[in-house]
C-alpha positions in Angstrom: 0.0 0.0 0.0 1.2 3.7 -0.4 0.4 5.3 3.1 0.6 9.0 4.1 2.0 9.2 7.4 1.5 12.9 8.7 3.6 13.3 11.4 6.0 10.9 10.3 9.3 12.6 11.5 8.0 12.4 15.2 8.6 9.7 18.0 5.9 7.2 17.4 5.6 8.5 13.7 9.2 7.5 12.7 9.0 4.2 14.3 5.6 3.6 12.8 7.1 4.2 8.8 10.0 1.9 9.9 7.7 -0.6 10.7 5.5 0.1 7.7 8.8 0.0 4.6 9.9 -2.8 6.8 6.7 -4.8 5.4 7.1 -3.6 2.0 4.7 -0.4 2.0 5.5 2.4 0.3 5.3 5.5 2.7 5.2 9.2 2.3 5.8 11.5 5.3 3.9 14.7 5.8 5.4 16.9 9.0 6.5 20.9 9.6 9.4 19.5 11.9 7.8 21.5 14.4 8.7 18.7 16.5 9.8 16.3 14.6 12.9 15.8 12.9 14.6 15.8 9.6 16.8 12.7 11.0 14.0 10.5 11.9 12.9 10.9 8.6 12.8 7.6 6.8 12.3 7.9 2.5 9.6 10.2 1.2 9.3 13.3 2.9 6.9 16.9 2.0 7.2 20.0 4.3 3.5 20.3 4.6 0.8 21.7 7.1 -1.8 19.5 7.2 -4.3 22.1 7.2 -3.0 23.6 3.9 -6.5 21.1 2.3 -5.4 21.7 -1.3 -1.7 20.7 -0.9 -2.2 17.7 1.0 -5.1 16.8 -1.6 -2.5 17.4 -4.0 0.0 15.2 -2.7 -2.2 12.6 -2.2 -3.4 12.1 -5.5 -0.2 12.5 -7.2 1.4 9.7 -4.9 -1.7 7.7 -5.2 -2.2 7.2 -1.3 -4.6 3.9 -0.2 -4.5 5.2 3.5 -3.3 7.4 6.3 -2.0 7.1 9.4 -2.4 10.2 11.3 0.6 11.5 13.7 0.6 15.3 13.6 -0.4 17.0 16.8 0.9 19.1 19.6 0.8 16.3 23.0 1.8 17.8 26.3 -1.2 17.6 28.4 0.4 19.9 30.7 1.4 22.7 28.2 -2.4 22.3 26.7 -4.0 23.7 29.7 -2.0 27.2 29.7 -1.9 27.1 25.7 -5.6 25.3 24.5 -5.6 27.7 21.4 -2.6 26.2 20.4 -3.9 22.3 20.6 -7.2 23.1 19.4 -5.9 25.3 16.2 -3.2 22.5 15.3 -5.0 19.2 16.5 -8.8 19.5 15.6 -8.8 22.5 13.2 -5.4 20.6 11.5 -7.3 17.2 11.4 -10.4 18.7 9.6 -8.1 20.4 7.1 -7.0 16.8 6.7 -10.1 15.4 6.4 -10.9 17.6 3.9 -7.9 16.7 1.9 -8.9 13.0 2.1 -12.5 13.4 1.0 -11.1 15.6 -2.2 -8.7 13.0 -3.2 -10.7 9.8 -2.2 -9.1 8.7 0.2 -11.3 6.5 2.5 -8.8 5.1 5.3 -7.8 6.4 8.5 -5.8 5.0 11.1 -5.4 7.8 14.5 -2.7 8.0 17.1 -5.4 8.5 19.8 -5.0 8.6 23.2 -5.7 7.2 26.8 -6.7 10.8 27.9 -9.8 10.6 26.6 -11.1 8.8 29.7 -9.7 11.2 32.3 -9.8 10.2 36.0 -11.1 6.4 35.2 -13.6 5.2 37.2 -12.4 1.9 37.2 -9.5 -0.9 36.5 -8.9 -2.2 33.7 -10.1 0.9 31.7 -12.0 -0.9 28.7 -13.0 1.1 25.4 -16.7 1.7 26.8 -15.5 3.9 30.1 -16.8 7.1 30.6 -14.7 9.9 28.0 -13.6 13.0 30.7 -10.6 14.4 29.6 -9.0 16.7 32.0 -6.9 18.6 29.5 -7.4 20.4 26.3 -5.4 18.0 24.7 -7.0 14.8 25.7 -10.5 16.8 24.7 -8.7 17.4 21.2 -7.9 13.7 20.8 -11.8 13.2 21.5 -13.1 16.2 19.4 -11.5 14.3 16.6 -12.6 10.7 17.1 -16.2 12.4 17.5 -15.6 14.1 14.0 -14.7 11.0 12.3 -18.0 9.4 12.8 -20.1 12.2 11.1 -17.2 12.1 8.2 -18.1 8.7 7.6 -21.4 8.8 6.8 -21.1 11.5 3.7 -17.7 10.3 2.5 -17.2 6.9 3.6 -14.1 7.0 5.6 -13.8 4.6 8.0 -10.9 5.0 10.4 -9.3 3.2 13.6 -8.5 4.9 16.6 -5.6 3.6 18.9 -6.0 5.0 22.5 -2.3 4.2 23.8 -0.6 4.4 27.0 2.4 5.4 27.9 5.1 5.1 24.9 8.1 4.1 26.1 11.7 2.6 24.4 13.5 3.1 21.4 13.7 1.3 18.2 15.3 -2.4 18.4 18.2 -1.7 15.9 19.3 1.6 17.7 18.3 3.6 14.8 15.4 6.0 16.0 14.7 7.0 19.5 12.6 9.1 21.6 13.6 12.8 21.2 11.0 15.1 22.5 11.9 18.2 23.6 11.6 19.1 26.1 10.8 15.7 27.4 8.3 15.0 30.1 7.8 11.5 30.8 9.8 9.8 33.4 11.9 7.8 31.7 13.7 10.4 29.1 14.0 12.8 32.1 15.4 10.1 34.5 17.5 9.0 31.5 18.6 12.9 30.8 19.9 12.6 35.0 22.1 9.6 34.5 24.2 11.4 31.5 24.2 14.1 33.6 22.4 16.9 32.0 19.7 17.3 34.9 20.8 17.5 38.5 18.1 15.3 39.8 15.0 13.8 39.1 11.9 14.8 40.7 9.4 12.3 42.1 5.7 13.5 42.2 4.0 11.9 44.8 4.9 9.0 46.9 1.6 8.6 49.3 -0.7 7.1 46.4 -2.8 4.0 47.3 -0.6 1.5 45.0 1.8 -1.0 46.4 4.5 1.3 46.8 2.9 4.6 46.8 4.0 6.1 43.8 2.1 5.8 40.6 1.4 3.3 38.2 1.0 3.3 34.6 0.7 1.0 31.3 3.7 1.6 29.4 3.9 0.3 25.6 6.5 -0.1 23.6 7.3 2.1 20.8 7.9 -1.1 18.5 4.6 -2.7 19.8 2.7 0.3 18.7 3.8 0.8 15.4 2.9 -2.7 15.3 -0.7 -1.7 16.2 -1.2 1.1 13.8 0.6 -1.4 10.9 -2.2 -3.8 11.8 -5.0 -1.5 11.8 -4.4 -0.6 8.1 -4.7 -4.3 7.0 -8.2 -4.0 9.3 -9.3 -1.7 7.2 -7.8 -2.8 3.9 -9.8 -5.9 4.9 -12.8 -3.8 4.9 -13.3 -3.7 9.0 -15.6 -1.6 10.1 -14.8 1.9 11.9 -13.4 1.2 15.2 -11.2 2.3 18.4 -9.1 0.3 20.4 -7.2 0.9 23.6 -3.3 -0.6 23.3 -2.0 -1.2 26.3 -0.1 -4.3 28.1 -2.8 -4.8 30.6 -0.6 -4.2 33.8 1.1 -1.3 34.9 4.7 -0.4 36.3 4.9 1.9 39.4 7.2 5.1 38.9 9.9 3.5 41.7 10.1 0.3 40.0 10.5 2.0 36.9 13.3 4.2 38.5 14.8 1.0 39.8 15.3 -0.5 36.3 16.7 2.8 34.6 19.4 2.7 37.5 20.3 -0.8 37.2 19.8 -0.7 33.4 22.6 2.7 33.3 24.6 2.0 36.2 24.1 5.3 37.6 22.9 5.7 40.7 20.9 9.2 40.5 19.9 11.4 43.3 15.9 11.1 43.4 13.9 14.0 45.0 10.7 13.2 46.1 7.7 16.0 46.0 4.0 16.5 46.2 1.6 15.2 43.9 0.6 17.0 40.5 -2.8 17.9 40.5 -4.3 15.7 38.2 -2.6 12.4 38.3 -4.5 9.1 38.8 -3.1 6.7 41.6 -2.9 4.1 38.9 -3.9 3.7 34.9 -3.7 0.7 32.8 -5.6 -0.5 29.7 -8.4 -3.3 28.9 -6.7 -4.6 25.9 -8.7 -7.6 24.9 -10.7 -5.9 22.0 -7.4 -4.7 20.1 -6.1 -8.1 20.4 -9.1 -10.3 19.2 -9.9 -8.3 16.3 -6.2 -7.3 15.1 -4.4 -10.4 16.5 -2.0 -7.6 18.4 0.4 -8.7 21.4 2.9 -6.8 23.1 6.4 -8.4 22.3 8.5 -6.0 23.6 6.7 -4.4 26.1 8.4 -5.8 29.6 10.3 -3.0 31.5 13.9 -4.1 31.3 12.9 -3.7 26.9 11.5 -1.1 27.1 14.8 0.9 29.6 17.5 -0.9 27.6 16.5 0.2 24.3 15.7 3.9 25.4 18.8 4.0 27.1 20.8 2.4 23.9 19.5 5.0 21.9 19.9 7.7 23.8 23.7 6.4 25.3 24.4 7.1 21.2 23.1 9.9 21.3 23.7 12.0 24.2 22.1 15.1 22.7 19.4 13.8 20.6 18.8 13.6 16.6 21.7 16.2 15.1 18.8 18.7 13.9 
């Protein structure tokens, strides 16, 4: 297939077109390189907005595009609350201009990096696909806005799509090639990783008094291979002819933030100061996903997903390369 993969030079993005030329697909990748990067970028590449409707139209028609996996969009929950212009301008008003694109050039297949935010605070463990939708920032409300929008595109124009509500990325590439270069990063384990080579003087711990075994937080981390795995699968769903559908990806089980510091120590060998502070305002004692319905219906398992994978690959790539991509 010839997939457009907006996006594309990003984390999840990049690993997502290695998977995809890996199989033999021919891929074209559509990002600004607001936050992505030139050096993640893997074949066919177009400095493009996603918004700009006649361009992307343009594009793909002349590369003759059977589906598109979508990627491009603004993700710090955190920044999204002070800045929910920002993430409502690039995610949903981007994703109609998209859509738009799509329906001009018949285009009818959609697969969306979602996201576990949709749910919010869940009310209860395992969260399955049917759980109440609260997000609790503006960009888990953009993630929903667009799911929402996808059902009333459908009808008119006949695109069906997928949407993959993951957890927590995690890892890097198993050949060492493409990592996890966010910046500024956020998530534990780049920032712990960013304290063993020294560039941060600590890391912080947010809360240690939750009701989990060990009192600090638990999450569903994923990793990065295992996803692009999922959104690979989900275009042969629809290829197939599956219906419209979203799926949570997730391992099922969750790692606490201390055992997760554990392993990055013992994993880098350094043995880095660890501050503890008060809870974020926000943060759920404990997340982790009801993955049954993603794995009956796209025959997906987490392969690499165990927590001494997922450290030892982020910390292979990153080891390499101490300050990032070279752009």
């Amino acid at each position: 297939m010839n997939i457009l993969v907006t996006g594309g030079a990003g984390y999840i993005g990049s690993h997502t077109v290695q998977a995809l030329r890996g199989l033999g697909h021919q891929t074209v990748i559509a990002d600004t390189l607001v936050t992505g990067h030139r050096s993640a970028v893997l074949g066919d590449f177009v400095a493009i907005d996603i918004a700009d409707r006649a361009a992307l139209a343009g594009v793909m028609r002349e590369r003759g595009i059977d589906g598109v996996v979508h990627f491009a969009a603004f993700s710090a929950a955190g920044e999204s609350v002070g800045r929910p212009e920002m993430y409502f301008q690039n995610n949903v008003a981007g994703t109609v201009g998209l859509l738009d694109a799509m329906v001009d050039a018949g285009v009818k297949r959609l697969v969306f990096s979602s996201s576990c935010s949709v749910y919010g605070q869940p009310e209860r463990l395992p969260v399955a696909e049917d759980a109440p939708k609260r997000p609790e920032s503006p960009y888990g409300e953009s993630k929903l806005l667009c799911e929402r929008m996808f059902a009333w595109y459908e009808r008119p124009h006949g695109i069906r799509s997928v949407c993959l509500r993951y957890f927590n990325a995690a890892g890097s590439s198993l050949d060492g090639s493409l990592g996890d270069d966010v910046r500024p990063p956020t998530r534990l384990l780049p920032v712990a990783l960013e304290v063993a080579l020294g560039k941060r003087p600590h890391l912080t711990l947010n809360g240690t008094d939750y009701p989990t075994p060990d009192g600090t937080c638990v999450r569903d981390y994923v990793h990065v291979v295992d996803l692009a795995d999922a959104h690979v699968r989900a275009l042969d769903y629809l290829a197939k002819g599956g219906p419209t559908e979203a799926f949570n990806v997730g391992v099922g089980r969750g790692y606490s933030n201390r055992e997760m510091i554990d392993t990055i120590k013992a994993t880098t060998g350094v043995d880095f100061p660890v501050v503890e502070a008060p809870r974020r305002p926000g943060d759920p004692a404990a997340v982790y996903a009801d993955s049954t319905r993603v794995r009956r219906a796209l025959g997906w398992e987490p392969r690499h997903s165990d927590l001494p994978t997922l450290v030892r690959t982020a910390w292979a790539w990153r080891k390499a390369h101490p300050d990032g991509y070279p752009d």
